[in-house]
C-alpha positions as CSV (number, residue, x, y, z in Angstrom):
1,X,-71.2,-57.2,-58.8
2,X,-73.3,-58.2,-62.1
3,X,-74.4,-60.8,-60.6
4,X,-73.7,-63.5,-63.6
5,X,-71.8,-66.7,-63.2
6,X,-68.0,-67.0,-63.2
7,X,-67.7,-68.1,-66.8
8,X,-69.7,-65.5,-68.3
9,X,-67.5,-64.6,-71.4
10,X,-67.3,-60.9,-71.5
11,X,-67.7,-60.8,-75.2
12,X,-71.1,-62.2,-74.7
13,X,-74.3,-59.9,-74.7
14,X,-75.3,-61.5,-70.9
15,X,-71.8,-59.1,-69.9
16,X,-72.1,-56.8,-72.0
17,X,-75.9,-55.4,-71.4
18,X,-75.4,-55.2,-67.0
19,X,-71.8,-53.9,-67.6
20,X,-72.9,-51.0,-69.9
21,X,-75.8,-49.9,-67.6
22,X,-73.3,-50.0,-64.9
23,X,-71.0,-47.8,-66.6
24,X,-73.5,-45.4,-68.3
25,X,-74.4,-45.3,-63.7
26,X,-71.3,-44.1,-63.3
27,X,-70.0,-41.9,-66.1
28,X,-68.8,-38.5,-65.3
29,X,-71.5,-37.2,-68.3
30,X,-74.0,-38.8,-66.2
31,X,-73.3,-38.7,-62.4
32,X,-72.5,-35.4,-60.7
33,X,-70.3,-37.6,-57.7
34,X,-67.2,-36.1,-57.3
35,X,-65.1,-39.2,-57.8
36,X,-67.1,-40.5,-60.5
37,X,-63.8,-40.1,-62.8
38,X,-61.9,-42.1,-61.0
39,X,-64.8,-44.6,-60.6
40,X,-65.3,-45.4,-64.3
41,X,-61.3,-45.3,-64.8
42,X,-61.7,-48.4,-62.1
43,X,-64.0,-49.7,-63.6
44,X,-62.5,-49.5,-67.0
45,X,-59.5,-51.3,-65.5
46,X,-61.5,-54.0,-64.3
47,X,-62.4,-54.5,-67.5
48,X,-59.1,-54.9,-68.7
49,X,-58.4,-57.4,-66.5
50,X,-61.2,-59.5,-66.9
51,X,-60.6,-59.2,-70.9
52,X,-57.3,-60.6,-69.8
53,X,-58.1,-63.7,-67.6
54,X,-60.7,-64.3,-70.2
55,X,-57.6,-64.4,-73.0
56,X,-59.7,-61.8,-75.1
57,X,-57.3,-58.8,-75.2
């Protein structure tokens, strides 16, 4: 979905930066969509996960 190689850590800033505009896309402060909630709570989970097969949570 970023579009950055499988090992991309996602402490790094080449994560970071395309997650964060992604998320600022999709923020319910930001986008009127009516599921845009439960669109950054995905995508908040996602980032969970990849915290977690990255072993940084």
């Amino acid at each position: 979905m970023l579009g950055l190689p499988s090992a991309t850590s996602p402490e790094s800033n080449a994560f970071k930066v395309p997650w964060s505009r992604v998320c600022l896309m999709i923020h319910p402060d930001k986008c009127k969509h009516p599921r845009a909630e439960e669109a950054i709570k995905a995508l908040n989970g996602l980032y969970t996960q990849v915290k977690k097969d990255f072993h940084w949570a």
